[in-house]
N, C-alpha and C positions, 0 to 999 in steps of 0.2 A: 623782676620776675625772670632770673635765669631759669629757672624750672621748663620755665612754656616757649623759651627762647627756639626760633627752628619750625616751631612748629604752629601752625593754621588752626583757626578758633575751630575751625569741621573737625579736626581731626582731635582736639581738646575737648570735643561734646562726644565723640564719640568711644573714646577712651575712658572717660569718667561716666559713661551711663550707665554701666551696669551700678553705679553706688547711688544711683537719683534712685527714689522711690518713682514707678511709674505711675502717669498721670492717673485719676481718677474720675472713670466718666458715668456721670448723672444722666439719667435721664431726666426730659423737661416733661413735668405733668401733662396729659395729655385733656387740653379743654378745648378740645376740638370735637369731641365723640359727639355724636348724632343720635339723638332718642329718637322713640317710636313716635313719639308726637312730631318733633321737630322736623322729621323725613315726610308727612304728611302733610306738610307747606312747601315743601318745595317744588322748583317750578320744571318742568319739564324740558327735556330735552339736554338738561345738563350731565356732565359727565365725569367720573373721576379717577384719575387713572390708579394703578395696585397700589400704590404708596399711600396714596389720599386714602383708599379705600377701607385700606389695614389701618392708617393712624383714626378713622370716623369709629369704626366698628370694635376697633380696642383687639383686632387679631394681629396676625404675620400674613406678610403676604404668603407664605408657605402654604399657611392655613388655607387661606383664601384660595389658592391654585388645586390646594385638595377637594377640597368642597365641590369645587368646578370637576374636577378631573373624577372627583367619588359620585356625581351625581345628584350632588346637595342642593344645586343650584335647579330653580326652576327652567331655567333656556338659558341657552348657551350666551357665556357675556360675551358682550360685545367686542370688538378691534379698531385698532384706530388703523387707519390708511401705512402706516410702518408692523402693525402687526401686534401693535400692545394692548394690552388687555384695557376695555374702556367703562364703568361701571355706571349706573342708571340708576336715580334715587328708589325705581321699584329692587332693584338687586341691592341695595341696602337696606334698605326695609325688610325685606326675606330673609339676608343674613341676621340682622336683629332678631327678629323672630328664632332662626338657624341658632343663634346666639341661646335666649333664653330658653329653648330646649336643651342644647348640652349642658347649659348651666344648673340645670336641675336633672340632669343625670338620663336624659333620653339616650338610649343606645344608639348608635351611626344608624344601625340597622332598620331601625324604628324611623329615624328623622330621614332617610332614603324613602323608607317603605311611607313616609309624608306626602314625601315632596312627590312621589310617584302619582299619589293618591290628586292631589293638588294640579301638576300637571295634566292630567286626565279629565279635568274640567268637570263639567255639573254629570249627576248622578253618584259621586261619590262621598257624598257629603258624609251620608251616614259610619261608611266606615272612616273617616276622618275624625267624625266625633267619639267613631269609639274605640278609638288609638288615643286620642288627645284623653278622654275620659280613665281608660287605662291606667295614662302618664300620671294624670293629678292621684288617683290612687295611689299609682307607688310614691308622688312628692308626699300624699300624707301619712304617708306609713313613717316614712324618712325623718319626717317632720316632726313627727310625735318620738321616733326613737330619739331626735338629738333633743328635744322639751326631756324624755328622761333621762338623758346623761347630762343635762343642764343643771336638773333637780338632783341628783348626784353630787354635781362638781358644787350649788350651793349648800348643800348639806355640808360637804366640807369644810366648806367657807366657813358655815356657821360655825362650827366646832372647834377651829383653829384661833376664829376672834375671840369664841366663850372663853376658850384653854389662853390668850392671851391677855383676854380682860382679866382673869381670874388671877392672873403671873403679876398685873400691875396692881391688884388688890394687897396681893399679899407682900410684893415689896415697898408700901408704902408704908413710912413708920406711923406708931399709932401714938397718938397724942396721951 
């Protein structure tokens, strides 16, 4: 191998890497996430810090610091004695909840104007239910637009297998 003669395997990796394909990095399924049930067994007083919190919850910690920082959160989370953020099976639970609102398309502004309500403790029940009653109205609006573009997309369907069954009918020869 006079080629490589002189010179250090570092300096032979770093010469030829721009011709390696770079690696390719997977994420590992996440089966760690925390349902609403499963947060409702846990035992108190446990804690877990942004990392843990974000990989339970299915966010980024980015998220999670927004949430906190937008007023999402019911009380301020928690810190550990260095100053990290330290999170409480009840702040997992609320983000869950936090969670299946944006997932069905509640505005920040709405899920702010929630937590406000929620914060505020008893007496507010009513406007809480009729924010949340709101929300499900517009999920069912929503709902029923994608059931019509569903019905749409298998009209198509059908029409494409008819015009395909009809293609295999007619290139089969006849006895």
């Amino acid at each position: 191998m006079r080629f490589f003669s002189g010179t250090s395997a570092r300096a032979r990796r770093t010469r030829f890497a721009a011709y390696r394909p770079a690696p390719q990095r997977t994420r590992k399924p996440n089966n760690k996430r925390l349902t609403w049930s499963a947060l409702q067994g846990r035992h108190c007083g446990v804690t877990y810090s942004i990392a843990e919190a974000a990989e339970s919850t299915a966010l980024t910690p980015d998220t999670l610091r927004y949430y906190e920082r937008d007023g999402l959160m019911l009380r301020p989370v928690g810190r550990s004695a260095t100053g990290h953020r330290r999170y409480t099976d009840a702040d997992l639970t609320w983000i869950t909840l936090l969670n299946c609102l944006r997932g069905t398309g509640m505005p920040i502004r709405d899920v702010r104007r929630y937590a406000e309500l929620v914060r505020a403790g008893d007496g507010t029940e009513q406007d809480r239910l009729d924010l949340l009653r709101t929300h499900r109205r517009h999920v069912l609006a929503q709902l029923a637009e994608v059931q019509e573009h569903l019905g749409a997309i298998d009209r198509k369907i059908g029409i494409y297998t008819e015009k395909l069954a009809g293609l295999d009918l007619e290139r089969t020869p006849s006895a």
